[in-house]
Backbone and ligand atoms as CSV (ligand in chain L), in Angstrom:
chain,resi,resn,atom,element,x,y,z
A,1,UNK,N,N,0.846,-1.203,0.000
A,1,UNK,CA,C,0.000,0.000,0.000
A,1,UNK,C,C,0.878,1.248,0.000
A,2,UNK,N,N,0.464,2.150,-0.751
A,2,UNK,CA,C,1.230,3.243,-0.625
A,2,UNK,C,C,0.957,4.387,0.732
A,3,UNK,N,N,1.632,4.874,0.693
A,3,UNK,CA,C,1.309,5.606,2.602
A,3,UNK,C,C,1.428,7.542,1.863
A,4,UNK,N,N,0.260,7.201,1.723
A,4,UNK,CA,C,-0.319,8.903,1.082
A,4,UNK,C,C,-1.560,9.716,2.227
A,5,UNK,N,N,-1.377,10.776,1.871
A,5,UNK,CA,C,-2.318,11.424,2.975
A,5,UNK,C,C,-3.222,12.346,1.898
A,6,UNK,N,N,-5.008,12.188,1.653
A,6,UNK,CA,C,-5.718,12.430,0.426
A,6,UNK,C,C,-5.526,14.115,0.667
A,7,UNK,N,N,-5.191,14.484,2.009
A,7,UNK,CA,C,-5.524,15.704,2.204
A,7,UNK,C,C,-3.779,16.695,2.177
A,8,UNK,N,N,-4.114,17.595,1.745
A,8,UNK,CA,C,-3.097,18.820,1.929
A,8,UNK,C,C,-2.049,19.276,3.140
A,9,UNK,N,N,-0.739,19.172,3.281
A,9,UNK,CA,C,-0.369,19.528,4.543
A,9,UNK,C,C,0.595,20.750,3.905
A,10,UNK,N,N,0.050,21.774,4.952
A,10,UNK,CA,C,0.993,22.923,4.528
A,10,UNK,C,C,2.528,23.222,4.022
A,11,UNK,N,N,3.311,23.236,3.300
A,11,UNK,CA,C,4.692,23.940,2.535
A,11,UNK,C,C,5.218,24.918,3.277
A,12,UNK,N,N,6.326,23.957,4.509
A,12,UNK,CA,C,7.182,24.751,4.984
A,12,UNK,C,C,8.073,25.410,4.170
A,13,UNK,N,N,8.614,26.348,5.101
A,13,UNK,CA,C,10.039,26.719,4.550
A,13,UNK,C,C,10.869,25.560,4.053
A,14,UNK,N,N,11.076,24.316,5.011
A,14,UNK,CA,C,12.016,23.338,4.614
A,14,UNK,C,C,11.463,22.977,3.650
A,15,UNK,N,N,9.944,22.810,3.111
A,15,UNK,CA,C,9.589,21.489,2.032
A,15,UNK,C,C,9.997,22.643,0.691
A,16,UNK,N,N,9.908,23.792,0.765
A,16,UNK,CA,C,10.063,24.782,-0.381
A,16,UNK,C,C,11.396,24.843,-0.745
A,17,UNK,N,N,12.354,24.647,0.337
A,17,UNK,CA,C,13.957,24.531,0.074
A,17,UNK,C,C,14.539,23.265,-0.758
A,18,UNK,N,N,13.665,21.885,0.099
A,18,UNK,CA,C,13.632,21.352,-1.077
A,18,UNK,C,C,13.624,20.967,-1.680
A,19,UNK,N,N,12.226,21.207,-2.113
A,19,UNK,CA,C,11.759,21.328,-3.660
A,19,UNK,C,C,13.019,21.969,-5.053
A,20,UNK,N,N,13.103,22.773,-4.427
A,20,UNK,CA,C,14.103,24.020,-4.418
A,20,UNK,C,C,15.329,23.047,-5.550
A,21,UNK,N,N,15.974,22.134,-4.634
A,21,UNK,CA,C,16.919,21.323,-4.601
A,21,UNK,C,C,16.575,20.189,-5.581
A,22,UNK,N,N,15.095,19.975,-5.784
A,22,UNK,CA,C,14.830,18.647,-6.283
A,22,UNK,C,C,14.652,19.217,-7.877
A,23,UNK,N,N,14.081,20.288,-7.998
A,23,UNK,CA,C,13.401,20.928,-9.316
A,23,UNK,C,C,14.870,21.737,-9.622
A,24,UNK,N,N,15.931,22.034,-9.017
A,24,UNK,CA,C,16.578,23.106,-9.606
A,24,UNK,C,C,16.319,24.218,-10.018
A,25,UNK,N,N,14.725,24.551,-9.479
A,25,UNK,CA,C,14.491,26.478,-9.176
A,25,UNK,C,C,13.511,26.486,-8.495
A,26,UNK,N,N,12.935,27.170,-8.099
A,26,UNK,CA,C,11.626,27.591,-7.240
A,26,UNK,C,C,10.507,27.023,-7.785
A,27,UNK,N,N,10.149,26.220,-6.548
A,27,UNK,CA,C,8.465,26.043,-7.087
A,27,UNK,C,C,7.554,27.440,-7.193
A,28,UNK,N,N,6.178,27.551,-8.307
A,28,UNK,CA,C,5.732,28.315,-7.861
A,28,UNK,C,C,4.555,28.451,-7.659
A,29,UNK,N,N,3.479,29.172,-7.225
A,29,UNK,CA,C,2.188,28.529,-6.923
A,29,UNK,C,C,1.970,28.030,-5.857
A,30,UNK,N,N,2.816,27.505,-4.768
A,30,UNK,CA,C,2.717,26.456,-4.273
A,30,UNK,C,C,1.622,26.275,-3.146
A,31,UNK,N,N,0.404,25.359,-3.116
A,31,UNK,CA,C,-0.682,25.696,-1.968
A,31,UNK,C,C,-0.650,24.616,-0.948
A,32,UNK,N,N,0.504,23.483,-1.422
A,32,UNK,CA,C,0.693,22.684,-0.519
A,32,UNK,C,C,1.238,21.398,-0.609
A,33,UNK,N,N,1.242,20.504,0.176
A,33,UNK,CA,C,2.278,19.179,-0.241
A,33,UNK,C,C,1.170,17.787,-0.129
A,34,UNK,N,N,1.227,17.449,-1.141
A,34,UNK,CA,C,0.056,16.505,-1.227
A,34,UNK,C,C,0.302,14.978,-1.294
A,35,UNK,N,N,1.853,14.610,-1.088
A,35,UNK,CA,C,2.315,13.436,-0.996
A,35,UNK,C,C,4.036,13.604,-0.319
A,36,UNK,N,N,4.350,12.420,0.263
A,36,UNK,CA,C,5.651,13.023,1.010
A,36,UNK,C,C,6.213,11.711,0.484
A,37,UNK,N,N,7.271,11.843,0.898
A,37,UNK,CA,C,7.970,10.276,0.855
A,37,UNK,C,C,8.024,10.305,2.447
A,38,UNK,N,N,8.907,8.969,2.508
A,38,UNK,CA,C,9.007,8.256,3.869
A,38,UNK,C,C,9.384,9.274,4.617
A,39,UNK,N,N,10.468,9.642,4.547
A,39,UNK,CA,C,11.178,10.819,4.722
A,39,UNK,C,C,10.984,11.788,5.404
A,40,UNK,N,N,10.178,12.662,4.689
A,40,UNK,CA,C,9.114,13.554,4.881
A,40,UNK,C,C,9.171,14.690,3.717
A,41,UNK,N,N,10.206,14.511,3.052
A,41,UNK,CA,C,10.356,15.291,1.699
A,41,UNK,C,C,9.260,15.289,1.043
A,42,UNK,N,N,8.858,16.492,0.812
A,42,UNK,CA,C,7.888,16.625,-0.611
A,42,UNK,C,C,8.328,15.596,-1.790
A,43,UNK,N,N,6.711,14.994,-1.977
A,43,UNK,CA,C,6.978,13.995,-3.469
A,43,UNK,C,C,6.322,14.374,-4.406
A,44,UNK,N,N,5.024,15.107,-4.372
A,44,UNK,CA,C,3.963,15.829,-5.119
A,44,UNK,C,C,3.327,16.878,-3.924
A,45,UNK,N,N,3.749,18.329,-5.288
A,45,UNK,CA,C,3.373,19.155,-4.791
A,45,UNK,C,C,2.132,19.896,-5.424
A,46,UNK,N,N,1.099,20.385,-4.559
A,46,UNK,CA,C,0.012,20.963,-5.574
A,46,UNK,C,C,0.007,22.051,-5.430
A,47,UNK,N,N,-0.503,22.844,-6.667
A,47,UNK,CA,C,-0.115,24.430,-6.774
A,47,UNK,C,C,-1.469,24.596,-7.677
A,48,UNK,N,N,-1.303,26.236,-7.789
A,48,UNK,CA,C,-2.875,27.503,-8.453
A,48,UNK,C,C,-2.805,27.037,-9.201
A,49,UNK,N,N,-4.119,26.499,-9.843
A,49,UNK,CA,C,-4.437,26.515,-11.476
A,49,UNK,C,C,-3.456,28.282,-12.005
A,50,UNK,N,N,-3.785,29.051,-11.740
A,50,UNK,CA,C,-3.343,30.202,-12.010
A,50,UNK,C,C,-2.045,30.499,-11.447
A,51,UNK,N,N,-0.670,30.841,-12.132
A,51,UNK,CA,C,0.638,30.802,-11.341
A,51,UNK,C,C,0.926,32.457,-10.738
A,52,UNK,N,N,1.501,32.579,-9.986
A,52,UNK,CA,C,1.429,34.130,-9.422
A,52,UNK,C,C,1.497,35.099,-10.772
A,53,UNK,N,N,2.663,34.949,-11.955
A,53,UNK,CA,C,2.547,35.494,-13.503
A,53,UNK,C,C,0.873,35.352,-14.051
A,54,UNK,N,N,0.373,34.900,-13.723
A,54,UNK,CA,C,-0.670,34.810,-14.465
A,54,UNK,C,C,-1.027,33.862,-15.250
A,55,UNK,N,N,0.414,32.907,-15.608
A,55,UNK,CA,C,0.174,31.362,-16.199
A,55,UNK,C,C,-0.842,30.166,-15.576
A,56,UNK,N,N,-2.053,30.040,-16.830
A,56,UNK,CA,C,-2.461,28.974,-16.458
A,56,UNK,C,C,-1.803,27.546,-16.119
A,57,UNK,N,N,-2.184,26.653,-15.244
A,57,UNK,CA,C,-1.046,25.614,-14.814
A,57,UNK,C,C,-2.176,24.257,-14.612
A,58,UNK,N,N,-2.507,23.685,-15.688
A,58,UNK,CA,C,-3.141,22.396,-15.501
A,58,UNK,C,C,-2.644,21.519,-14.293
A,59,UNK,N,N,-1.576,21.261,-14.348
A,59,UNK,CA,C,-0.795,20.107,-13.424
A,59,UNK,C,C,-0.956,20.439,-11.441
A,60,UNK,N,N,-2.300,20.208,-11.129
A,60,UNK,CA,C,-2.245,20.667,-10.204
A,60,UNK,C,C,-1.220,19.931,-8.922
A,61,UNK,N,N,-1.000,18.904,-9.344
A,61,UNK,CA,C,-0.229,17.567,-8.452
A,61,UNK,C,C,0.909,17.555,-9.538
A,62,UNK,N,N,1.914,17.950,-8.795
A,62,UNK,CA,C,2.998,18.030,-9.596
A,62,UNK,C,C,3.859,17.009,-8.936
A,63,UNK,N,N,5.136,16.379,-9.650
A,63,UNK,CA,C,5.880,15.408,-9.038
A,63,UNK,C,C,7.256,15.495,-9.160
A,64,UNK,N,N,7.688,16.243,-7.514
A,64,UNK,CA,C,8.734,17.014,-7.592
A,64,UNK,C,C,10.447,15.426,-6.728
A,65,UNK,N,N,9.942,14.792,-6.815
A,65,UNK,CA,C,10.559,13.817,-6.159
A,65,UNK,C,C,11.719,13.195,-6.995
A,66,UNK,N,N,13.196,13.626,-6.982
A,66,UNK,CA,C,13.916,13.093,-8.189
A,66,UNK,C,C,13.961,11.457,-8.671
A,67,UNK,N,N,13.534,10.494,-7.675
A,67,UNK,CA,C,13.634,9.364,-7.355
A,67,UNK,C,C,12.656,8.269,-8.341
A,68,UNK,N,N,11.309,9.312,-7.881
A,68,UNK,CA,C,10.439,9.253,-8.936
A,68,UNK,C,C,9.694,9.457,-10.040
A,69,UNK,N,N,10.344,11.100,-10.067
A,69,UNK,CA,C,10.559,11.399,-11.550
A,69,UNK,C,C,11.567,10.572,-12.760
A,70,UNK,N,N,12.982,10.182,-11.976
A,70,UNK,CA,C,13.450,9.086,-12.739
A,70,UNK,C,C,12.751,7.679,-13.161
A,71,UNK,N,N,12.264,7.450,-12.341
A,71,UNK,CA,C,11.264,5.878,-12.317
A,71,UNK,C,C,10.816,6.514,-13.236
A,72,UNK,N,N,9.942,7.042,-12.919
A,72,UNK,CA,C,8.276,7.491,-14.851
A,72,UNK,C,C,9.282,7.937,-15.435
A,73,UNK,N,N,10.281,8.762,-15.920
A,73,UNK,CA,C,10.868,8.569,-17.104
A,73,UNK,C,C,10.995,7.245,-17.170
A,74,UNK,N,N,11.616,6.538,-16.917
A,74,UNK,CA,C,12.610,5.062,-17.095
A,74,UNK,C,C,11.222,4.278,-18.083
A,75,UNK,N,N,9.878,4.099,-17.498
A,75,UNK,CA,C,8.968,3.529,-17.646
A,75,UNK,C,C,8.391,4.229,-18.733
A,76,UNK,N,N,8.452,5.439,-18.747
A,76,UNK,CA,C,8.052,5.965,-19.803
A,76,UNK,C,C,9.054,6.027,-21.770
A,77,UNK,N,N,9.835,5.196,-21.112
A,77,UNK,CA,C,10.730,4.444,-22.496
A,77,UNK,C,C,10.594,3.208,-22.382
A,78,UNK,N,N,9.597,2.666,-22.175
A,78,UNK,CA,C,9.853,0.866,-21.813
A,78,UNK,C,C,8.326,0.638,-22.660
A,79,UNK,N,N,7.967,-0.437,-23.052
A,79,UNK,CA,C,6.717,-0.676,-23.644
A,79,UNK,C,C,5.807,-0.551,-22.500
A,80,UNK,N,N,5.462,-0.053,-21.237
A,80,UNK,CA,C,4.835,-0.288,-20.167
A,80,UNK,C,C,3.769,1.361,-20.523
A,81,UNK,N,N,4.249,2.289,-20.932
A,81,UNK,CA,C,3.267,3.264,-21.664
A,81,UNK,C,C,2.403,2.486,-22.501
A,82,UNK,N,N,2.739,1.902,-23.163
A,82,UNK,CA,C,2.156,1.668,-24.511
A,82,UNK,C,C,1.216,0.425,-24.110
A,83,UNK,N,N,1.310,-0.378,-22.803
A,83,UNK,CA,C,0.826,-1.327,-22.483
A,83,UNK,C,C,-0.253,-0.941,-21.696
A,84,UNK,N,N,0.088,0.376,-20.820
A,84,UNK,CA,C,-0.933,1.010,-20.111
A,84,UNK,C,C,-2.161,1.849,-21.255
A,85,UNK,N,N,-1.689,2.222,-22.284
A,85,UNK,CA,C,-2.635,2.422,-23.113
A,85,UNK,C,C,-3.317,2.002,-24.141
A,86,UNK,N,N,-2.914,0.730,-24.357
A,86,UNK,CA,C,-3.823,0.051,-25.035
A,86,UNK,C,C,-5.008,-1.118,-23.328
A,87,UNK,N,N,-4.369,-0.606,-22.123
A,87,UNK,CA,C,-5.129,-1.217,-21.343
A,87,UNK,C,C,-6.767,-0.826,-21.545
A,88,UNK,N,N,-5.952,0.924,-21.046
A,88,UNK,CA,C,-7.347,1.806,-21.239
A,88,UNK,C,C,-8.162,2.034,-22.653
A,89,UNK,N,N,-7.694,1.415,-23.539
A,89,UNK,CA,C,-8.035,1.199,-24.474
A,89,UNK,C,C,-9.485,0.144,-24.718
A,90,UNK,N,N,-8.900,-0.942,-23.867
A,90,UNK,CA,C,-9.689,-2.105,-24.257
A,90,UNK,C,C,-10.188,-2.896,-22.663
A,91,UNK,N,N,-10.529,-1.917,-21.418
A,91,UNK,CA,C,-10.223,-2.260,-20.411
A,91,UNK,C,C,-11.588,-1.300,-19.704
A,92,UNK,N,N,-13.035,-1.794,-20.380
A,92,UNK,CA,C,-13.813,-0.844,-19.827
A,92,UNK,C,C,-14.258,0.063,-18.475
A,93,UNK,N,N,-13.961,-0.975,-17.616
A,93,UNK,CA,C,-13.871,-0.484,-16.011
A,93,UNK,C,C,-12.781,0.706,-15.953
A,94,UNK,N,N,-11.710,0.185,-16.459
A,94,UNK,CA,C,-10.423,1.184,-16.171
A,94,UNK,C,C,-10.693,2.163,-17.062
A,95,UNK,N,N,-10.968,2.149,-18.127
A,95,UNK,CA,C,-11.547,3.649,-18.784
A,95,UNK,C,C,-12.732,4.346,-17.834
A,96,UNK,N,N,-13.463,3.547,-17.283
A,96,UNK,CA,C,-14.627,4.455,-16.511
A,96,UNK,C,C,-13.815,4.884,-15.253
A,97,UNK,N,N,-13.015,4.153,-14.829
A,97,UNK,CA,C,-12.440,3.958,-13.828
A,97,UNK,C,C,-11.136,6.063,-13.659
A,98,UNK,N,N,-10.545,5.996,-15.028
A,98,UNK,CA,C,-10.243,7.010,-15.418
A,98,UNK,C,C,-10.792,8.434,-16.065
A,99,UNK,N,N,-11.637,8.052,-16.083
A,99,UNK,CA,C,-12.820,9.205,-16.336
A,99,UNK,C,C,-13.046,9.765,-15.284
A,100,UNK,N,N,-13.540,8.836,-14.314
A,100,UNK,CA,C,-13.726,9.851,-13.090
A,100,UNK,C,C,-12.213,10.157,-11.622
A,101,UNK,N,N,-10.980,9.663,-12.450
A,101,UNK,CA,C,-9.669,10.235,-11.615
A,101,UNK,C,C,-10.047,11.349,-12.182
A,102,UNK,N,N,-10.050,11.777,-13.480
A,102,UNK,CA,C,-10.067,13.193,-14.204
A,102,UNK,C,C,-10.993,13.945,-13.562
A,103,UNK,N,N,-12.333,13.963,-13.341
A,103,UNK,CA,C,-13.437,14.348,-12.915
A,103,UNK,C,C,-12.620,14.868,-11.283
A,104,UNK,N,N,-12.165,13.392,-10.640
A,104,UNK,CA,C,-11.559,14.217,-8.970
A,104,UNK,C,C,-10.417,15.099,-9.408
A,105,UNK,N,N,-9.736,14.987,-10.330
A,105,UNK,CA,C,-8.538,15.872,-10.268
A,105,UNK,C,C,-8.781,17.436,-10.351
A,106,UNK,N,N,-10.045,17.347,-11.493
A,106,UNK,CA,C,-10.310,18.764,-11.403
A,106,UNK,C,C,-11.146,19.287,-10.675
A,107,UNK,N,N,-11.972,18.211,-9.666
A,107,UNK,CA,C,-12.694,18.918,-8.518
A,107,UNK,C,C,-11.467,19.437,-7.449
A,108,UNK,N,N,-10.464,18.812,-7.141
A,108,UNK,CA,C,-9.160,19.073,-5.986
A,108,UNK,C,C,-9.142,20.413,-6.682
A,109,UNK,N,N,-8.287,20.426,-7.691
A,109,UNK,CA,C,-7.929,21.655,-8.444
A,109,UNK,C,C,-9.324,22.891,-8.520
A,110,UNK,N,N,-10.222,23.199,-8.720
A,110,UNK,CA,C,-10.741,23.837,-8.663
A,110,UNK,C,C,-11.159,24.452,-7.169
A,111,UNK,N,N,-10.679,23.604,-6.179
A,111,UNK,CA,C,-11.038,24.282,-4.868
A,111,UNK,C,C,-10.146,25.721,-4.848
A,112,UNK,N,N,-9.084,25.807,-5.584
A,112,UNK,CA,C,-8.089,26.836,-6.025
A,112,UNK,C,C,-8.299,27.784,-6.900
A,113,UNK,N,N,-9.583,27.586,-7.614
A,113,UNK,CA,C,-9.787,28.642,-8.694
A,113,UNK,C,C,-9.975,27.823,-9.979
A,114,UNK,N,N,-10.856,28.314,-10.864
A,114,UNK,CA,C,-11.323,28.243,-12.117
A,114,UNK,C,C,-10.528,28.791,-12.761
A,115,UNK,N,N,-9.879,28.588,-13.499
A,115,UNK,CA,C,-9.330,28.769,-14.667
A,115,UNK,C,C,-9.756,28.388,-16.162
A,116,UNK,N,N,-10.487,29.437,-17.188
A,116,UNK,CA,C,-10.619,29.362,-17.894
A,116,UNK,C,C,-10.237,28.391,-18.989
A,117,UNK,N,N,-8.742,28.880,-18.765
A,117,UNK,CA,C,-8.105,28.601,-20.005
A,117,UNK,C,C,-7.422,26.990,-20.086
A,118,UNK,N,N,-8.212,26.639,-18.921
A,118,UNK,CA,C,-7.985,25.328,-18.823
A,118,UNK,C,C,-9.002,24.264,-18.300
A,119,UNK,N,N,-9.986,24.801,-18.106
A,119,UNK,CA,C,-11.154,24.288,-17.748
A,119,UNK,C,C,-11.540,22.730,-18.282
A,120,UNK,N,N,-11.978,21.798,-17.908
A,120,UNK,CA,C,-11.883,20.575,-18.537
A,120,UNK,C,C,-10.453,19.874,-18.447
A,121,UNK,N,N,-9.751,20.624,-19.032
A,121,UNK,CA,C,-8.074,20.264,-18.612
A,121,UNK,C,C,-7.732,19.535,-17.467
A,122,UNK,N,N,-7.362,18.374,-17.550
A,122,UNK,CA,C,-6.878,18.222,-16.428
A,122,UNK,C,C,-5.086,17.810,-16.693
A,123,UNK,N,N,-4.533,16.360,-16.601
A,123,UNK,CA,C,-3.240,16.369,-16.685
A,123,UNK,C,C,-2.579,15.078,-17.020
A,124,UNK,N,N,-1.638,14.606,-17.649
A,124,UNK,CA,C,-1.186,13.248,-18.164
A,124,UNK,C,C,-2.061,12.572,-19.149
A,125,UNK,N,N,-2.677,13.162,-20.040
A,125,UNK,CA,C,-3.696,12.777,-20.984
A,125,UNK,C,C,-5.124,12.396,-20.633
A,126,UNK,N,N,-5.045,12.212,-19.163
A,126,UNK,CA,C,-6.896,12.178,-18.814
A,126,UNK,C,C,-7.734,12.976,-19.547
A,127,UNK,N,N,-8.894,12.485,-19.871
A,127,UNK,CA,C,-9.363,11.690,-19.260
A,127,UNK,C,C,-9.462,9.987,-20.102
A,128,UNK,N,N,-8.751,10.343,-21.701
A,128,UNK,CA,C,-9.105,9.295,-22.389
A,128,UNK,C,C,-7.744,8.914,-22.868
A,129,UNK,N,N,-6.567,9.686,-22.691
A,129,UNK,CA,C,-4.964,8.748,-23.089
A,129,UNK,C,C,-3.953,8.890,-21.902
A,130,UNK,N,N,-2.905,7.909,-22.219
A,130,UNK,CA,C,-1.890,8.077,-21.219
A,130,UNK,C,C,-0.774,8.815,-21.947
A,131,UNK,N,N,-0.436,9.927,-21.719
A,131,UNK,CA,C,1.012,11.092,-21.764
A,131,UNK,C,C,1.997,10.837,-20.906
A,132,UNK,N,N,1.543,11.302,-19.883
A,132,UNK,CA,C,2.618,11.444,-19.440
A,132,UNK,C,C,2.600,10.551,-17.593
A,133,UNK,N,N,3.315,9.808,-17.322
A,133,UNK,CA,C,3.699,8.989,-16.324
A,133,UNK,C,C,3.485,9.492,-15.040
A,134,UNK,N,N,4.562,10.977,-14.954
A,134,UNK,CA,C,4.680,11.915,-14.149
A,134,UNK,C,C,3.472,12.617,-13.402
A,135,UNK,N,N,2.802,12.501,-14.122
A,135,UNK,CA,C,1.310,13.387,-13.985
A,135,UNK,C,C,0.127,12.667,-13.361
A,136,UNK,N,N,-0.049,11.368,-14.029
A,136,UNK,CA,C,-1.046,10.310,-13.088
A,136,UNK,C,C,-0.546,9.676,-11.920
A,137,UNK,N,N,1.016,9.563,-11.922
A,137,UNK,CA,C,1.579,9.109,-10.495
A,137,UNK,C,C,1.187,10.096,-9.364
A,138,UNK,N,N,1.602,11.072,-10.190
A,138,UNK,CA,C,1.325,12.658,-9.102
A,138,UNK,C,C,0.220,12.133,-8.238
A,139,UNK,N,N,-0.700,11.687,-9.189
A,139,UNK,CA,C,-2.115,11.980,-8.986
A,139,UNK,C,C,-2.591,10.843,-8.401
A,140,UNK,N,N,-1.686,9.720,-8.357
A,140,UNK,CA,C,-2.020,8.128,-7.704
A,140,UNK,C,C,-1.255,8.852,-6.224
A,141,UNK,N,N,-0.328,9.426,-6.052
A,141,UNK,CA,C,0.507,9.190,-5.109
A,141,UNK,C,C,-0.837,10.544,-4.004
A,142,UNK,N,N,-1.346,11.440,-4.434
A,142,UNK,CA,C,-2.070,12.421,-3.570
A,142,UNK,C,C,-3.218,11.819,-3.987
A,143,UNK,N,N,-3.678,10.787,-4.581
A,143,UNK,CA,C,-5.409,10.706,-3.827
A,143,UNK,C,C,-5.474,9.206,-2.988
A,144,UNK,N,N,-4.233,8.293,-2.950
A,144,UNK,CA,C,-4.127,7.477,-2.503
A,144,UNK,C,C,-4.612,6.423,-3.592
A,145,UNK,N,N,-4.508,5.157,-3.505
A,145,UNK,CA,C,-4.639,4.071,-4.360
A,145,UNK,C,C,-6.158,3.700,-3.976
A,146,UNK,N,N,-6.700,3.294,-5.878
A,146,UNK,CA,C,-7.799,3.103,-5.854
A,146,UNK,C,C,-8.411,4.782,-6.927
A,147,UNK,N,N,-8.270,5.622,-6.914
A,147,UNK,CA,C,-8.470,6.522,-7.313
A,147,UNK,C,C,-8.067,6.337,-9.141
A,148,UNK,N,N,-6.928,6.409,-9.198
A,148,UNK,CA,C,-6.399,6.807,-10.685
A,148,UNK,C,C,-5.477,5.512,-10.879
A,149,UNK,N,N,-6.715,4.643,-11.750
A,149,UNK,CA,C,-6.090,3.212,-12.039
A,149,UNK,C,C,-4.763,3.028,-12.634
A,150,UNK,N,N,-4.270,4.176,-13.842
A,150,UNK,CA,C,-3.201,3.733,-14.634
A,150,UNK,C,C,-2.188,4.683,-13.886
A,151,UNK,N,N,-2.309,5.625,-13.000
A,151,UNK,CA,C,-0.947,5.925,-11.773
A,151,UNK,C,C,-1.245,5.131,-10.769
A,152,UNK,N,N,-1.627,4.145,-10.540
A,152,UNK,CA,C,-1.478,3.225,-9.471
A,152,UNK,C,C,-0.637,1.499,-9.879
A,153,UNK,N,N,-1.165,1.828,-11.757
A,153,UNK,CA,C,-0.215,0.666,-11.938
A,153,UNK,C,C,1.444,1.111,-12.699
A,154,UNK,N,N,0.850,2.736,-12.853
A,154,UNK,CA,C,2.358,2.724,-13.099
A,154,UNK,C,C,3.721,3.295,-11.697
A,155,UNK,N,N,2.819,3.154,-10.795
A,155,UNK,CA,C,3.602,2.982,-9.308
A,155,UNK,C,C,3.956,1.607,-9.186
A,156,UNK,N,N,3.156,0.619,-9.424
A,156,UNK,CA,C,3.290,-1.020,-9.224
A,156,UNK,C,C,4.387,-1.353,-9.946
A,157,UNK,N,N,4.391,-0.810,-11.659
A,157,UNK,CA,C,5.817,-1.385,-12.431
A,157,UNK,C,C,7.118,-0.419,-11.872
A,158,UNK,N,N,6.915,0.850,-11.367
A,158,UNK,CA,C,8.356,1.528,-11.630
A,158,UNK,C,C,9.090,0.816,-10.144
A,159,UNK,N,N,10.120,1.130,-10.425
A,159,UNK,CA,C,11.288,0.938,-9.143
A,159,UNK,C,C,10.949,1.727,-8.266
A,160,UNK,N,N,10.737,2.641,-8.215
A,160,UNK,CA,C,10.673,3.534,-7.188
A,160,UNK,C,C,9.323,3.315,-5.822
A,161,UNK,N,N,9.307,3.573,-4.552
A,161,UNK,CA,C,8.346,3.230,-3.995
A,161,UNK,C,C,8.640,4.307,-2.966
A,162,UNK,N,N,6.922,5.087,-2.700
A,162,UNK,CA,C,6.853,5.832,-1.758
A,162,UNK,C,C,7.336,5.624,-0.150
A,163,UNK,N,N,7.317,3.903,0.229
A,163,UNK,CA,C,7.821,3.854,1.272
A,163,UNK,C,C,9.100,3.512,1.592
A,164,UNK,N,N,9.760,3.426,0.685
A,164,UNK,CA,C,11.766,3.175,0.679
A,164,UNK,C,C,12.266,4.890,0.142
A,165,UNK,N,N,12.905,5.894,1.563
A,165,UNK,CA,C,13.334,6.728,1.056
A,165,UNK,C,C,14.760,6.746,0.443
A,166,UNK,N,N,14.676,7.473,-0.860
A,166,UNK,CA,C,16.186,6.974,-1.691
A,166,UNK,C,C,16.552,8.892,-1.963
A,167,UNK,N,N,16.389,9.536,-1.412
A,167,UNK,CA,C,16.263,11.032,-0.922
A,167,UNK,C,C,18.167,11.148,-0.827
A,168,UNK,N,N,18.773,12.410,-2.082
A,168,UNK,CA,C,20.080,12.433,-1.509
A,168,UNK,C,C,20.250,13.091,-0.166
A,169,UNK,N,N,19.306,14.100,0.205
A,169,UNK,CA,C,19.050,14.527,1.562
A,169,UNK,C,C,18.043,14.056,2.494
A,170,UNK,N,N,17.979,13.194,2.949
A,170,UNK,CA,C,16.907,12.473,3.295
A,170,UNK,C,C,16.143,13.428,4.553
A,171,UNK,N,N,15.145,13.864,4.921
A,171,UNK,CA,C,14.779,15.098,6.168
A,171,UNK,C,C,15.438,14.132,7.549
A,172,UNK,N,N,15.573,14.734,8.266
A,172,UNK,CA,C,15.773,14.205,9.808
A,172,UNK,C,C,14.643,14.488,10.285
A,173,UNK,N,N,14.354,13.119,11.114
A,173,UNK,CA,C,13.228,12.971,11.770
A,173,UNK,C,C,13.120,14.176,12.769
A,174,UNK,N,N,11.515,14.724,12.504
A,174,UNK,CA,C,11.544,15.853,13.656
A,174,UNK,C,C,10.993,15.372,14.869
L,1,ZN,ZN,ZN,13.202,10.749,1.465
């Protein structure tokens, strides 16, 4: 089981530092930390549909975790994309099943504001393809498993796992 919390915990100074460290510049937007690793490091962070510039920002669950941003790349060159989308392809539950991750993603996200210019939008090709790895993990890892079928199985194939921290700074227990 993955050890996720569905709800928001506030973005210290430390989790913004880093982020800081993990992304190689400033997060921005940031309204809170919506998945941690073991650790306690930010793993997905969620931020404004709207960015302080004024940029619309679909990706409300972003996945700032280097550990596991490497994993979904890695997977995202392996036939395991292409296997996850011909799932949802031919896999009626899991297409309904993904219809409505999309549907929660943009109810979370809209507690933040409507955004026009992205409305319907949500992120990683929801509600009907798989894009991008990064984006439905986000989104498996902050609503907890059971939610967003094809980021829950592409947590199952990658190496990486929310409860083994592999963190070059790992937090010290507070
Ligand atoms: Zn860690």
């Amino acid at each position: 089981m993955w050890v996720t919390d569905a709800a928001l915990t506030p973005a210290t100074d430390a989790d913004l530092e880093v982020m800081r460290e993990q992304l190689g510049r400033p997060m921005r937007g940031v309204v809170g930390i919506a998945a941690r690793c073991a650790c306690g490091n930010p793993t997905v962070v969620a931020t404004e549909p709207r960015l302080p510039d004024g940029t619309p920002f679909p990706t409300f669950y972003y996945l700032t975790h280097p550990g596991a941003t490497a994993a979904m790349s890695a997977l995202e060159a392996t036939h395991v994309m292409r296997e996850l989308a011909d799932l949802l392809a031919d896999d009626d539950e899991i297409a309904s099943r993904y219809r409505a991750a999309h549907e929660a993603y943009l109810a979370d996200r809209s507690v933040y504001g409507d955004v026009e210019e992205i409305a319907g939008i949500s992120a990683g090709g929801m509600p009907t393809r798989v894009k991008c790895l990064h984006a439905v993990a986000a989104h498996a890892l902050a609503a907890g498993p059971g939610v967003n079928p094809i980021g829950d199985l592409a947590l199952e194939r990658s190496s990486w796992s929310p409860a083994r921290c592999t963190c070059a700074n790992p937090r010290v227990a507070a």
